[in-house]
N, C-alpha and C positions, 0 to 999 in steps of 0.2 A: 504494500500500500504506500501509498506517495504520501511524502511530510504535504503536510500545510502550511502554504508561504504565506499567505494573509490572505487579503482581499484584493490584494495586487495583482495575483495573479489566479486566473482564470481557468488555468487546467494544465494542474500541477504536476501529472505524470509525463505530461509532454515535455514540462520546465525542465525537467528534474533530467528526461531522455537528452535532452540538448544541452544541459550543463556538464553531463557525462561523457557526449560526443565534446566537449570545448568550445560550446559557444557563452558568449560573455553574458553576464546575466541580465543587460539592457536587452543583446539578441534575443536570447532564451526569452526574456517577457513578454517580448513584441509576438512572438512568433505564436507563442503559446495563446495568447490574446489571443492576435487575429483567427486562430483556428479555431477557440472555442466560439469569437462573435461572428466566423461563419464568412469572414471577408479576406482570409490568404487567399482564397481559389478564384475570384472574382475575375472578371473576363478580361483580356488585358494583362494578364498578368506576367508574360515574356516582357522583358523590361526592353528588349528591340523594335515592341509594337506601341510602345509609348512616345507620346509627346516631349520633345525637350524641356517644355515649360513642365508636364507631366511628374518627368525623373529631377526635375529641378526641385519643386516643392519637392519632392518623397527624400531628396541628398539634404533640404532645409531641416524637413524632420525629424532627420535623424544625425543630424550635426555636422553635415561632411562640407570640414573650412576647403575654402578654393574653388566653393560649387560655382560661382560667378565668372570663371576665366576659362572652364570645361566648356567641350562641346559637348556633343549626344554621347559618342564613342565614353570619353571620358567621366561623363556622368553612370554609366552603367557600368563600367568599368569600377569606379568610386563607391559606388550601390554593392556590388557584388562583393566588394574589400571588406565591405564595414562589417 
C-alpha cells in the first residue's frame, strides 16, 4: 500500500512509482496529478503537434529560464529535460 503524501498529491502509488524510477518530486507530482485529474492523455499531447506559444506557456509553468530566446525545437527539447 502506498504512504500518504497529503492532499498534495492525488495518486500516491503512481508518486511513489516515479520517485522510485528518479523523477524529482515537482515531476513525480505533476504527473501523478495530471493522471488522476484525467488531463496527461488529452489530445495534443506529442509536444511536436503543439503551438510554440503552446510549449511556451507549459516551459512558463514549469520554470524552464531561457524559455524567451528558444525556438519550437528548443522549447520541446527544454520540456523533455525538465
Amino acid at each position: 500500500m502506498a504512504k500518504d503524501h497529503g492532499s498534495q498529491i492525488k495518486n500516491d502509488d503512481l508518486y511513489e512509482k516515479l520517485r522510485d524510477d528518479g523523477a524529482s518530486k515537482e515531476k513525480a507530482a505533476r504527473i501523478a496529478n495530471a493522471k488522476e485529474a484525467g488531463t496527461l492523455d488529452k489530445g495534443g499531447t506529442h509536444l511536436e503537434n503543439r503551438s510554440k506559444d503552446e510549449l511556451y506557456d507549459e516551459a512558463k509553468e514549469i520554470g524552464i529560464e531561457g524559455r524567451s530566446k528558444m525556438d519550437k525545437d528548443g522549447l520541446i527539447d527544454a520540456i523533455r529535460g525538465h
